[in-house]
CHARMM internal coordinates of N, CA and C (Angstrom, degrees):
IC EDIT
DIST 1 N 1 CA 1.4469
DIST 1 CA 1 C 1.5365
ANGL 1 N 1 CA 1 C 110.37
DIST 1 C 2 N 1.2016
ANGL 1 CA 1 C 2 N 119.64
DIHE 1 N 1 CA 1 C 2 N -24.42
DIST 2 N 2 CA 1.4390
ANGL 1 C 2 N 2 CA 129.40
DIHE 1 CA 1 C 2 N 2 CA -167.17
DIST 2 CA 2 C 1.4624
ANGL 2 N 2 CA 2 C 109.33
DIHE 1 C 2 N 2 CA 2 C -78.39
DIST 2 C 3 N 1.5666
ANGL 2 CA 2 C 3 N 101.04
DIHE 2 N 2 CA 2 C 3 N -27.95
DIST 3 N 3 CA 1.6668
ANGL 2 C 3 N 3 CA 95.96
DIHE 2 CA 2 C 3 N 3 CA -174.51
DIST 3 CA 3 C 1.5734
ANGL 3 N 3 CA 3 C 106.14
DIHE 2 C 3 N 3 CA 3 C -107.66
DIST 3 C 4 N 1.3142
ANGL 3 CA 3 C 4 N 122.23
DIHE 3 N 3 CA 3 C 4 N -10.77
DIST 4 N 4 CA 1.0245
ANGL 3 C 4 N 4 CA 152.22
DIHE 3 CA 3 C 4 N 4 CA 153.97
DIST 4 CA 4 C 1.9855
ANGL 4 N 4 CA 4 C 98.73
DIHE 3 C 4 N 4 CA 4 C -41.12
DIST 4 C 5 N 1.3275
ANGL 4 CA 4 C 5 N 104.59
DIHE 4 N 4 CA 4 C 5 N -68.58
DIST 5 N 5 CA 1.9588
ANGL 4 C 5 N 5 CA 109.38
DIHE 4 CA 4 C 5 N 5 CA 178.64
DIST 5 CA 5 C 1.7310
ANGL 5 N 5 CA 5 C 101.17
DIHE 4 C 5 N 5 CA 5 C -61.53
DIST 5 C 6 N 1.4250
ANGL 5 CA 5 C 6 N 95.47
DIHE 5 N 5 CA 5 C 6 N -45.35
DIST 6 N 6 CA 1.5924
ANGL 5 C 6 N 6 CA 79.00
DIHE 5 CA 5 C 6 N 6 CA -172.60
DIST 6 CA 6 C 1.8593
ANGL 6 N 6 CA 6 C 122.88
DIHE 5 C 6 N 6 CA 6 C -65.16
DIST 6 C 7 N 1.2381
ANGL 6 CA 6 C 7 N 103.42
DIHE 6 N 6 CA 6 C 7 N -58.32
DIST 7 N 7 CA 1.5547
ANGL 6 C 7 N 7 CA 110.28
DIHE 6 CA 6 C 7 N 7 CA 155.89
DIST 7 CA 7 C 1.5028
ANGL 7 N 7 CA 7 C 101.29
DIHE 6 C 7 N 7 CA 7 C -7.04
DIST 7 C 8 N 1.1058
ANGL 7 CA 7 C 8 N 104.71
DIHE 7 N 7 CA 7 C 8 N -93.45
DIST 8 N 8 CA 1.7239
ANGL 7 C 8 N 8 CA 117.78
DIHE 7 CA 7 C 8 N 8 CA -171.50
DIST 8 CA 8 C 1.6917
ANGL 8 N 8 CA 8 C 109.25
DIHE 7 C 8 N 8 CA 8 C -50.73
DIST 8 C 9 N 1.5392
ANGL 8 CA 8 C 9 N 123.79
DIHE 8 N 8 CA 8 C 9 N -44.44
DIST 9 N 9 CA 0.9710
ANGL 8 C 9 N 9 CA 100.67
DIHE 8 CA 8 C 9 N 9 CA 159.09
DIST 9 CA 9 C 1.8413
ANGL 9 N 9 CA 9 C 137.98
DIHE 8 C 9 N 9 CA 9 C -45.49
DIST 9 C 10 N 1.1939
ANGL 9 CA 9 C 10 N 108.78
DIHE 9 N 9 CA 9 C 10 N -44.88
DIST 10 N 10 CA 1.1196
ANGL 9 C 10 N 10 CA 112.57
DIHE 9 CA 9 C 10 N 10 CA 166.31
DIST 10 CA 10 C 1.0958
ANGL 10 N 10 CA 10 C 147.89
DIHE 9 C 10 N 10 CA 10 C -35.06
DIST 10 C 11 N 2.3235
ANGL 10 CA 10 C 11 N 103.95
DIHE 10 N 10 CA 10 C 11 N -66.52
DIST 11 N 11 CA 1.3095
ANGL 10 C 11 N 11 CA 88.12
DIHE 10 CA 10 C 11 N 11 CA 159.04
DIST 11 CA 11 C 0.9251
ANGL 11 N 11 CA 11 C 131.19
DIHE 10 C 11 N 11 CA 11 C -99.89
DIST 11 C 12 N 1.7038
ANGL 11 CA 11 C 12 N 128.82
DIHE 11 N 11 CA 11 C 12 N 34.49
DIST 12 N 12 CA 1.4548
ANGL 11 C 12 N 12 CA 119.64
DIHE 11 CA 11 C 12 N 12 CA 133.39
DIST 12 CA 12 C 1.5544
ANGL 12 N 12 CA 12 C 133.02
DIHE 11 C 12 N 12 CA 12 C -50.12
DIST 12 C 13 N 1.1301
ANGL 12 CA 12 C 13 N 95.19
DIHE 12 N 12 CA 12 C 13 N -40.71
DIST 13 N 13 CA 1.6151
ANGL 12 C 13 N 13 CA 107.96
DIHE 12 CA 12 C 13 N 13 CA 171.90
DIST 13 CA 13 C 1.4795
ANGL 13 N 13 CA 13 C 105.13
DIHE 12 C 13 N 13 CA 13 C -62.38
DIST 13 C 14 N 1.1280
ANGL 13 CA 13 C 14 N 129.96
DIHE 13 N 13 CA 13 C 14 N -59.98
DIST 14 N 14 CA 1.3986
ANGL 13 C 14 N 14 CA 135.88
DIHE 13 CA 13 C 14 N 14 CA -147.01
DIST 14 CA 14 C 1.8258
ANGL 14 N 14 CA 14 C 94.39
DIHE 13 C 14 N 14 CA 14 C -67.61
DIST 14 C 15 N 1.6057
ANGL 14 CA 14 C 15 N 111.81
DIHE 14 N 14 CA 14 C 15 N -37.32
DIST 15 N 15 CA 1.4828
ANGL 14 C 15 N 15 CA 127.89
DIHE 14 CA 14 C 15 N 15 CA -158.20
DIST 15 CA 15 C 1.6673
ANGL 15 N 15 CA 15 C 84.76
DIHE 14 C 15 N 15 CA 15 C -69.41
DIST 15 C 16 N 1.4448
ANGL 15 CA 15 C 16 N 111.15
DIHE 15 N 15 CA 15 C 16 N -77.91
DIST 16 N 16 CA 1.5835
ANGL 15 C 16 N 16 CA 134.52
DIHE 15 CA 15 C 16 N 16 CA -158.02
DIST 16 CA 16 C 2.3241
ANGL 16 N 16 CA 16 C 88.36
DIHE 15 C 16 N 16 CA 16 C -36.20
DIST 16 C 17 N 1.3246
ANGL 16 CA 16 C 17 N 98.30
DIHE 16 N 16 CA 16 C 17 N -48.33
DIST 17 N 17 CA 1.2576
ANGL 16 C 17 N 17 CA 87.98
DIHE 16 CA 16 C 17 N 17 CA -158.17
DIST 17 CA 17 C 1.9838
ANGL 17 N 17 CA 17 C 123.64
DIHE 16 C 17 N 17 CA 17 C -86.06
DIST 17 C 18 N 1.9209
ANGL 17 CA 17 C 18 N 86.63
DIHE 17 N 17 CA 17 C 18 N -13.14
DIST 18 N 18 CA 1.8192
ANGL 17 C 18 N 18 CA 87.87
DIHE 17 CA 17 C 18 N 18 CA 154.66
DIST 18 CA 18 C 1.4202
ANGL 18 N 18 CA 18 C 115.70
DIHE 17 C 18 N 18 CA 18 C -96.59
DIST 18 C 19 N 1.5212
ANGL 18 CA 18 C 19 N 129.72
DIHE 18 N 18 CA 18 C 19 N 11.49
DIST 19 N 19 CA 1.4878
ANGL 18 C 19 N 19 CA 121.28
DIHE 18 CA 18 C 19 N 19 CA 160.21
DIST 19 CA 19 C 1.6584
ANGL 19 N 19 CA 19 C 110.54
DIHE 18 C 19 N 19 CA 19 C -73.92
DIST 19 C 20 N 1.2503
ANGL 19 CA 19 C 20 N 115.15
DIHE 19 N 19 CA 19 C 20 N -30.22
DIST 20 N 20 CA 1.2422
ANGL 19 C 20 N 20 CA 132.33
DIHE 19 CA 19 C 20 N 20 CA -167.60
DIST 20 CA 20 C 1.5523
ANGL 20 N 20 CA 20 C 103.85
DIHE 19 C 20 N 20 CA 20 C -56.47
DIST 20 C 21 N 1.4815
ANGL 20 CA 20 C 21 N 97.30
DIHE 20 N 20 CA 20 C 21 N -62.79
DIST 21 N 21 CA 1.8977
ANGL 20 C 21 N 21 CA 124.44
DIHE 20 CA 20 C 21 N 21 CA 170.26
DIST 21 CA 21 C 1.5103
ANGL 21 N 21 CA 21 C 108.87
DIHE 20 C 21 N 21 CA 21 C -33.70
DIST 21 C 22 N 1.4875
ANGL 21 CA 21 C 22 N 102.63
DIHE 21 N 21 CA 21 C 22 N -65.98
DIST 22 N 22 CA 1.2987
ANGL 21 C 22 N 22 CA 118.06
DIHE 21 CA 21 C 22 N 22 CA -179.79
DIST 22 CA 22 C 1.2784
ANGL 22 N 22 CA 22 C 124.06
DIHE 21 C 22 N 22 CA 22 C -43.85
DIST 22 C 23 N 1.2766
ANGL 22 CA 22 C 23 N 108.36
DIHE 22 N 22 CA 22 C 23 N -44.39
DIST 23 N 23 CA 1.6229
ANGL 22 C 23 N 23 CA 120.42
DIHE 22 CA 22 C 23 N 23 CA -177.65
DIST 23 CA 23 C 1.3292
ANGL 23 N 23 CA 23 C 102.17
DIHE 22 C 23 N 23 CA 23 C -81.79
DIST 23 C 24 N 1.4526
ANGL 23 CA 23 C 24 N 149.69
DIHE 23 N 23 CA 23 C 24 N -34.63
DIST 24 N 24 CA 1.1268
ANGL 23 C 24 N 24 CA 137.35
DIHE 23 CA 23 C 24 N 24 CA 163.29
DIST 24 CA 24 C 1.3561
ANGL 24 N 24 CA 24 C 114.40
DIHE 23 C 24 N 24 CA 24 C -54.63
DIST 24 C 25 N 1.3155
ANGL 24 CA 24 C 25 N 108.41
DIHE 24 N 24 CA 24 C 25 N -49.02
DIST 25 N 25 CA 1.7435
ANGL 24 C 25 N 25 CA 110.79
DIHE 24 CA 24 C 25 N 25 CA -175.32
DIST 25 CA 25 C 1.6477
ANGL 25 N 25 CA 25 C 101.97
DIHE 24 C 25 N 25 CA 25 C -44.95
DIST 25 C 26 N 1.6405
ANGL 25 CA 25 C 26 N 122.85
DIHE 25 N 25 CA 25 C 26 N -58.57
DIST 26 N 26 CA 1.6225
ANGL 25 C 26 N 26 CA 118.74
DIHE 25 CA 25 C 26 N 26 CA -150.76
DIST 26 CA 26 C 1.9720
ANGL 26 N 26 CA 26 C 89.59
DIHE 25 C 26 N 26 CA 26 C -71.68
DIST 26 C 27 N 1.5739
ANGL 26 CA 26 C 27 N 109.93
DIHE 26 N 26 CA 26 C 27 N -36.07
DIST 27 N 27 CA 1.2472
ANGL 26 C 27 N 27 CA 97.24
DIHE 26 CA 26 C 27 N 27 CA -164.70
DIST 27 CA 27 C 1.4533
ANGL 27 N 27 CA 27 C 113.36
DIHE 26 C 27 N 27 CA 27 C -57.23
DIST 27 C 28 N 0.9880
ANGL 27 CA 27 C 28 N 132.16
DIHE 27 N 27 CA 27 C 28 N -48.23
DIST 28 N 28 CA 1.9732
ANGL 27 C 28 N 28 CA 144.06
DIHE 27 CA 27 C 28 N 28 CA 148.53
DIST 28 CA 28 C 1.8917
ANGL 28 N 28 CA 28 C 101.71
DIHE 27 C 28 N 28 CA 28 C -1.86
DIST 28 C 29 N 1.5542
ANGL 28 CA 28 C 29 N 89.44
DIHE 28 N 28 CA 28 C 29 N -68.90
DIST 29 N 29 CA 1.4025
ANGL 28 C 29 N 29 CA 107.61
DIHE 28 CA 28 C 29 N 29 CA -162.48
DIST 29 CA 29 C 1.6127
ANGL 29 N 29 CA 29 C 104.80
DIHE 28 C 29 N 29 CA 29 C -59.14
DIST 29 C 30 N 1.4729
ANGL 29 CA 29 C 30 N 114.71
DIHE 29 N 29 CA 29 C 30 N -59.27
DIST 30 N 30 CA 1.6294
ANGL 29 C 30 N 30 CA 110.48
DIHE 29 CA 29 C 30 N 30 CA 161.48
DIST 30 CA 30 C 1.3585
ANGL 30 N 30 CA 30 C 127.40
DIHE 29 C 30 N 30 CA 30 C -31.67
DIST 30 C 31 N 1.1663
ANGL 30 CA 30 C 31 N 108.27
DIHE 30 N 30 CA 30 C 31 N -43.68
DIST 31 N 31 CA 2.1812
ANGL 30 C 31 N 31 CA 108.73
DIHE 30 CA 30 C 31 N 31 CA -174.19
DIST 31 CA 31 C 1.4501
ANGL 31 N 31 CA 31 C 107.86
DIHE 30 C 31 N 31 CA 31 C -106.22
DIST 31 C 32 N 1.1579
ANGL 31 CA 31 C 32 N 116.41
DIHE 31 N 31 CA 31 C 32 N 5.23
DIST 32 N 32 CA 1.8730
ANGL 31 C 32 N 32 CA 121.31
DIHE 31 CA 31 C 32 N 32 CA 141.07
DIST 32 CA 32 C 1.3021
ANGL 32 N 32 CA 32 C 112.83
DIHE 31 C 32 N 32 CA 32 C -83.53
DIST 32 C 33 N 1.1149
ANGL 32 CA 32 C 33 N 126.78
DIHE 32 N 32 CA 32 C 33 N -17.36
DIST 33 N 33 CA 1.6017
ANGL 32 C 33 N 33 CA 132.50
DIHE 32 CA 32 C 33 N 33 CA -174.13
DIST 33 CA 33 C 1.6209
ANGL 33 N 33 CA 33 C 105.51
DIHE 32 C 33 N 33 CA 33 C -97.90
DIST 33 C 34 N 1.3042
ANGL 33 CA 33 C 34 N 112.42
DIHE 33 N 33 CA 33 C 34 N -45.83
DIST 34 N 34 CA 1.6334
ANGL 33 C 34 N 34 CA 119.36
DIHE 33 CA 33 C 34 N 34 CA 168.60
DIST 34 CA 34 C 1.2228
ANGL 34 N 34 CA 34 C 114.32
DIHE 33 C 34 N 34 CA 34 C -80.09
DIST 34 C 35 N 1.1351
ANGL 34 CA 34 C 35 N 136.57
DIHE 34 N 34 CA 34 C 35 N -14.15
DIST 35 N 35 CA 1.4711
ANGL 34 C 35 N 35 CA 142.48
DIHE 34 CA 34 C 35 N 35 CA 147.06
DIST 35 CA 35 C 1.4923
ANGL 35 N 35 CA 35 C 106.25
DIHE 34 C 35 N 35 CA 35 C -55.80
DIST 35 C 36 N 1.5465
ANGL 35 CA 35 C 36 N 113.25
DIHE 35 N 35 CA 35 C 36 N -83.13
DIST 36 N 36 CA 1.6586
ANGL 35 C 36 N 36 CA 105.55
DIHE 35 CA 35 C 36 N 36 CA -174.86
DIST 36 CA 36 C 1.6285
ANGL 36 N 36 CA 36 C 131.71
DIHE 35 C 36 N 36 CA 36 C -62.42
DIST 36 C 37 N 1.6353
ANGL 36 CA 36 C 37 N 106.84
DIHE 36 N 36 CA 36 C 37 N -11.76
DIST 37 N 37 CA 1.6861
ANGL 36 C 37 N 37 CA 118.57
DIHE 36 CA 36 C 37 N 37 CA 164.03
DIST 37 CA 37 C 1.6198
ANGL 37 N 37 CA 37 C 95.65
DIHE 36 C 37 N 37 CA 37 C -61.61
DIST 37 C 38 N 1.1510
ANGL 37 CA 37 C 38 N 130.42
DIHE 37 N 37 CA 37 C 38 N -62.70
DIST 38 N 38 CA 1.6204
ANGL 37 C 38 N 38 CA 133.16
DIHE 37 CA 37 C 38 N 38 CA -151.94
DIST 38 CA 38 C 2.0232
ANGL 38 N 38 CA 38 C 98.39
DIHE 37 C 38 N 38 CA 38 C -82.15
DIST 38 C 39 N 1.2481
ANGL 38 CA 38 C 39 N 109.51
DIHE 38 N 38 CA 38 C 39 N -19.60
DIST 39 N 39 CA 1.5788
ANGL 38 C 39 N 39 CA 93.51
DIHE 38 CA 38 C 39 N 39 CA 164.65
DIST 39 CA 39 C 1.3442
ANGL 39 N 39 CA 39 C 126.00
DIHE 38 C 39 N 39 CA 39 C -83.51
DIST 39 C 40 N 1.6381
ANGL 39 CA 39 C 40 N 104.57
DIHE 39 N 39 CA 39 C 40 N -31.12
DIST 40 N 40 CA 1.2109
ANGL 39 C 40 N 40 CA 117.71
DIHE 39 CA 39 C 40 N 40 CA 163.60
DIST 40 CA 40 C 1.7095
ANGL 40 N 40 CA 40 C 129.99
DIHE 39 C 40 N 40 CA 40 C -42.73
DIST 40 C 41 N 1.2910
ANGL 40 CA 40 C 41 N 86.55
DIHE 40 N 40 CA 40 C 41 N -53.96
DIST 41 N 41 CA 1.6324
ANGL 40 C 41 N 41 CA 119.95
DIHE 40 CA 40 C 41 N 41 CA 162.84
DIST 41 CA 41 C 1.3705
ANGL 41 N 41 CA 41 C 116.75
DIHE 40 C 41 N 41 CA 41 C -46.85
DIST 41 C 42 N 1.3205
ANGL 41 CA 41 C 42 N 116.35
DIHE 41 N 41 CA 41 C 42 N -66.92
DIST 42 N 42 CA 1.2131
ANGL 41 C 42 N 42 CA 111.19
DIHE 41 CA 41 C 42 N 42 CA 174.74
DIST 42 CA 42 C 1.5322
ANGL 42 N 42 CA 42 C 131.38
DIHE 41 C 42 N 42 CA 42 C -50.67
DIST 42 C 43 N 1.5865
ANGL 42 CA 42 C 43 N 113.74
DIHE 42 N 42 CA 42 C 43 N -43.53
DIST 43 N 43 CA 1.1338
ANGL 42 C 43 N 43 CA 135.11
DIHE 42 CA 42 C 43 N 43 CA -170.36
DIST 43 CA 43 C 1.2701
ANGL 43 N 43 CA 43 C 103.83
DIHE 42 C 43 N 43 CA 43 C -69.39
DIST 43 C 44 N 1.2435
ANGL 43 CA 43 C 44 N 141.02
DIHE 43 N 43 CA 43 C 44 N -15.57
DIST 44 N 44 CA 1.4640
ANGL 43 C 44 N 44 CA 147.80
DIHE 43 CA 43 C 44 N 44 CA -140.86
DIST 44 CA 44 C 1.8262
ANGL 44 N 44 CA 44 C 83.80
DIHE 43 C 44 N 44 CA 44 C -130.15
DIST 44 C 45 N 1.1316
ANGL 44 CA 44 C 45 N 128.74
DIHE 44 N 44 CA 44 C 45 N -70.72
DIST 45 N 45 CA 1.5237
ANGL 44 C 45 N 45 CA 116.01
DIHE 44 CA 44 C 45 N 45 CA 177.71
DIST 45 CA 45 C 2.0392
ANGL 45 N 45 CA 45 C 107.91
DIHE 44 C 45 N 45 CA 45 C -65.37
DIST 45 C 46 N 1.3522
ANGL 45 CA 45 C 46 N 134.29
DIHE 45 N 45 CA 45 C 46 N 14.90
DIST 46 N 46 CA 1.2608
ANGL 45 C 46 N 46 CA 127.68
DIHE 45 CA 45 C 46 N 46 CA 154.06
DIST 46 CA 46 C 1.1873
ANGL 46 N 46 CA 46 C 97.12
DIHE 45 C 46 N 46 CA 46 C -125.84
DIST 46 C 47 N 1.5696
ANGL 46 CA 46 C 47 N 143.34
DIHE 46 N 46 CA 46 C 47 N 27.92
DIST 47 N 47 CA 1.0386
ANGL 46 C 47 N 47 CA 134.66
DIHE 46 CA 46 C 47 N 47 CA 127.33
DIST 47 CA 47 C 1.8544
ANGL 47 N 47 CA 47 C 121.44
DIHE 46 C 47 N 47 CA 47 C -74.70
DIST 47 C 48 N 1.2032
ANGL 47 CA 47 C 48 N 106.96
DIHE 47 N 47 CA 47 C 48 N -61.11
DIST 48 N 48 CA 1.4691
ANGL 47 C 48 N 48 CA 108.36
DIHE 47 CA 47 C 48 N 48 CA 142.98
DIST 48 CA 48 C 1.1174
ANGL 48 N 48 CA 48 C 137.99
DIHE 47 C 48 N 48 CA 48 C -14.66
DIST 48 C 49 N 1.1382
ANGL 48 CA 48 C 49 N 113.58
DIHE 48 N 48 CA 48 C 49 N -56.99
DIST 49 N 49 CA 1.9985
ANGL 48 C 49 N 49 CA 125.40
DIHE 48 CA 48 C 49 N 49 CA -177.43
DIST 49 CA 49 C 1.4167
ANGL 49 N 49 CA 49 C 101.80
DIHE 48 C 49 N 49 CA 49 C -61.06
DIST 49 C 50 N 1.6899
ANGL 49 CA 49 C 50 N 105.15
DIHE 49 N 49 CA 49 C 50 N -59.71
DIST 50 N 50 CA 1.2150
ANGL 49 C 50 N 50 CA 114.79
DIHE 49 CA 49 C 50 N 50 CA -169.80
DIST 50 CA 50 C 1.6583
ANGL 50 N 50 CA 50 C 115.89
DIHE 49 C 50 N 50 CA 50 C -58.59
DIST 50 C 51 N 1.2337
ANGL 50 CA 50 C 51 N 124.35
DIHE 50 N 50 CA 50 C 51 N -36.02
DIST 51 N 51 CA 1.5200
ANGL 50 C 51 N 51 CA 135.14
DIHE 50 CA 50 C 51 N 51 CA 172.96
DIST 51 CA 51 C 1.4973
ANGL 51 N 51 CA 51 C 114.01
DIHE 50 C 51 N 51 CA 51 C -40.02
DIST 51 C 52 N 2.0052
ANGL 51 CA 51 C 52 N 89.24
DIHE 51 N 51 CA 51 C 52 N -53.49
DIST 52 N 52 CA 1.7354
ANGL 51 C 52 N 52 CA 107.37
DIHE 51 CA 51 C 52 N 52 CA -171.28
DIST 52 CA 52 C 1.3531
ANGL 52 N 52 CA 52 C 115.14
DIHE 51 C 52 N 52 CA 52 C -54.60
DIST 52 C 53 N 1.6243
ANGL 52 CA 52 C 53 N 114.46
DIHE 52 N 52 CA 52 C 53 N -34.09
DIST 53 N 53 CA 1.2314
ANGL 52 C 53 N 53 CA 121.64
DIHE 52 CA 52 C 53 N 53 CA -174.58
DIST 53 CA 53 C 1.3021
ANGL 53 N 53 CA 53 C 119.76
DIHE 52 C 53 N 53 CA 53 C -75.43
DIST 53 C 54 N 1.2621
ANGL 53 CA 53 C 54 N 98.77
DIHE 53 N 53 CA 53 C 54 N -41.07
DIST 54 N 54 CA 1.5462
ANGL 53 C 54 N 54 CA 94.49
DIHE 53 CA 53 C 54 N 54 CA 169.24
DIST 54 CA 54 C 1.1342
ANGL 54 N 54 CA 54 C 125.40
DIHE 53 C 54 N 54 CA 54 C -77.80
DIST 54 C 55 N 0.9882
ANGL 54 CA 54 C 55 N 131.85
DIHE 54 N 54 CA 54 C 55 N -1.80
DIST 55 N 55 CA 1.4164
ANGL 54 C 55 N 55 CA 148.43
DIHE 54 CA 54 C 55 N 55 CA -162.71
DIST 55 CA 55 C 1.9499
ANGL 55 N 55 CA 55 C 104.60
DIHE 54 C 55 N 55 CA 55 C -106.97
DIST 55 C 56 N 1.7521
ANGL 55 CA 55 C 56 N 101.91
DIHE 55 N 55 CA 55 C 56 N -30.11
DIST 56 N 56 CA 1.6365
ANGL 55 C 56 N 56 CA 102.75
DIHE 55 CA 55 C 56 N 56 CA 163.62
DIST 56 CA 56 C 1.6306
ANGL 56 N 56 CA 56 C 95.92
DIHE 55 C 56 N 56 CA 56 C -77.99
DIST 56 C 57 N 1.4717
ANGL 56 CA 56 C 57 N 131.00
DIHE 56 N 56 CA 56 C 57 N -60.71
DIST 57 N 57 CA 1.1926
ANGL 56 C 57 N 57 CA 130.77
DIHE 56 CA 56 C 57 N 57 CA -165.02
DIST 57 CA 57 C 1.6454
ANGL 57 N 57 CA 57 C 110.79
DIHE 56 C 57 N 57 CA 57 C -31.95
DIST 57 C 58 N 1.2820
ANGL 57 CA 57 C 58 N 100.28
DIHE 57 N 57 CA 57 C 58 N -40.32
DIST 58 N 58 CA 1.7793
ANGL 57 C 58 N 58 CA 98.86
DIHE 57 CA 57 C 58 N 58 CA -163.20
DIST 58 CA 58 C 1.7606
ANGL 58 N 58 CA 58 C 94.81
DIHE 57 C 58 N 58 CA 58 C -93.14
DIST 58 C 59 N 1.1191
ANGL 58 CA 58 C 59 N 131.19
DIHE 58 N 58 CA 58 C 59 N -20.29
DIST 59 N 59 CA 1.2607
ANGL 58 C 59 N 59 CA 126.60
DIHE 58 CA 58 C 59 N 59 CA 169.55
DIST 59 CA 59 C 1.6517
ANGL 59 N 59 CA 59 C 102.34
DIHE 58 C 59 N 59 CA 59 C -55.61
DIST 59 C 60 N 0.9603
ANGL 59 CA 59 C 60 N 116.88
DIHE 59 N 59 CA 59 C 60 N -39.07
DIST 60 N 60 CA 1.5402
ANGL 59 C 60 N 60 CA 136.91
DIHE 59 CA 59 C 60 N 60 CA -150.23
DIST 60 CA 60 C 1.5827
ANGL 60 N 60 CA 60 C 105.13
DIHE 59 C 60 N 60 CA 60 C -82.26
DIST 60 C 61 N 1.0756
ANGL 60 CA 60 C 61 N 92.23
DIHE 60 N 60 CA 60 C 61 N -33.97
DIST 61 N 61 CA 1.8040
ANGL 60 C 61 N 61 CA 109.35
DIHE 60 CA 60 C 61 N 61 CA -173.17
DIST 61 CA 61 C 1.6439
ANGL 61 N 61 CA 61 C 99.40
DIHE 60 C 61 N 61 CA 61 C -76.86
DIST 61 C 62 N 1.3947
ANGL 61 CA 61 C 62 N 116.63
DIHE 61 N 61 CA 61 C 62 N -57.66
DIST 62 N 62 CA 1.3035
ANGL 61 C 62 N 62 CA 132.54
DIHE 61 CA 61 C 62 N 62 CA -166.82
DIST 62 CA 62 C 1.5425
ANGL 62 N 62 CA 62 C 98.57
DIHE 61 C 62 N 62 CA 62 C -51.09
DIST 62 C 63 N 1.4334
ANGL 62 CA 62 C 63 N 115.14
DIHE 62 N 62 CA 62 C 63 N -45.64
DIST 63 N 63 CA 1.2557
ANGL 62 C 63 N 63 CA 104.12
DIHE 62 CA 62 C 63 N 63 CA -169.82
DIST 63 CA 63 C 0.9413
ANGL 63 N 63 CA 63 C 114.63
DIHE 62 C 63 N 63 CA 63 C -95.17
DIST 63 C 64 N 1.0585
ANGL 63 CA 63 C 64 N 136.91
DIHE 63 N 63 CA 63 C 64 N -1.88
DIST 64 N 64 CA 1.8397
ANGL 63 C 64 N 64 CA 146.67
DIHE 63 CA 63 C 64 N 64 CA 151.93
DIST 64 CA 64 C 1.5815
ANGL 64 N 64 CA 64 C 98.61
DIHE 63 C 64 N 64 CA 64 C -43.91
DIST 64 C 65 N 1.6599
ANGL 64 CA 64 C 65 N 104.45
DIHE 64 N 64 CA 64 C 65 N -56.96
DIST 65 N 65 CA 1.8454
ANGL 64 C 65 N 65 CA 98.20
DIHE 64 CA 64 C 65 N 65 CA -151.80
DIST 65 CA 65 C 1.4414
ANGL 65 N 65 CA 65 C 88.38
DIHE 64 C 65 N 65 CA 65 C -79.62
DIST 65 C 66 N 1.5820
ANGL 65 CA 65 C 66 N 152.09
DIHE 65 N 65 CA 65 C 66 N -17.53
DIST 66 N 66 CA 0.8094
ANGL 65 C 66 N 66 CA 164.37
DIHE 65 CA 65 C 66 N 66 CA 148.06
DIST 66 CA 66 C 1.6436
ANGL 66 N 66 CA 66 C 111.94
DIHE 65 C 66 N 66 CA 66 C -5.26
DIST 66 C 67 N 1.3732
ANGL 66 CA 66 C 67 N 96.23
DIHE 66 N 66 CA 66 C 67 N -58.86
DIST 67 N 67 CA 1.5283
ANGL 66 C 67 N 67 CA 112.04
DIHE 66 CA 66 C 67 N 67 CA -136.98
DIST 67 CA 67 C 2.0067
ANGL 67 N 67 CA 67 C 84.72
DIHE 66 C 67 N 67 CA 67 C -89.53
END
COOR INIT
IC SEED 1 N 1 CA 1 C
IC BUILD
């Protein structure tokens, strides 16, 4: 019975202390993922900006040759 408790003690221990692992590992994986969503992000609204501008520029032109 004695080695029987220990056994089980064990891989409780062994379990408790690769959930621990585990949960560090995904947390890593989350704030590389919320890191590259928000660069993504960014790049996509100064892709945008940049469009708008050109997009006044050539408005701008039109009504130059317009005039």
């Amino acid at each position: 019975m004695k080695k029987f408790l220990t056994l089980l003690f064990a891989v409780a221990l062994a379990f408790s202390l690769s959930s621990v692992t585990f949960a560090q590992g995904d947390a890593a994986k989350t704030d590389d993922t919320k890191k590259e969503a928000k660069a993504e992000k960014k790049a996509a609204k100064k892709k945008a900006k940049k469009e708008k501008k050109e997009e006044k520029k050539e408005e701008k032109k039109k009504d130059d040759m317009a005039k």
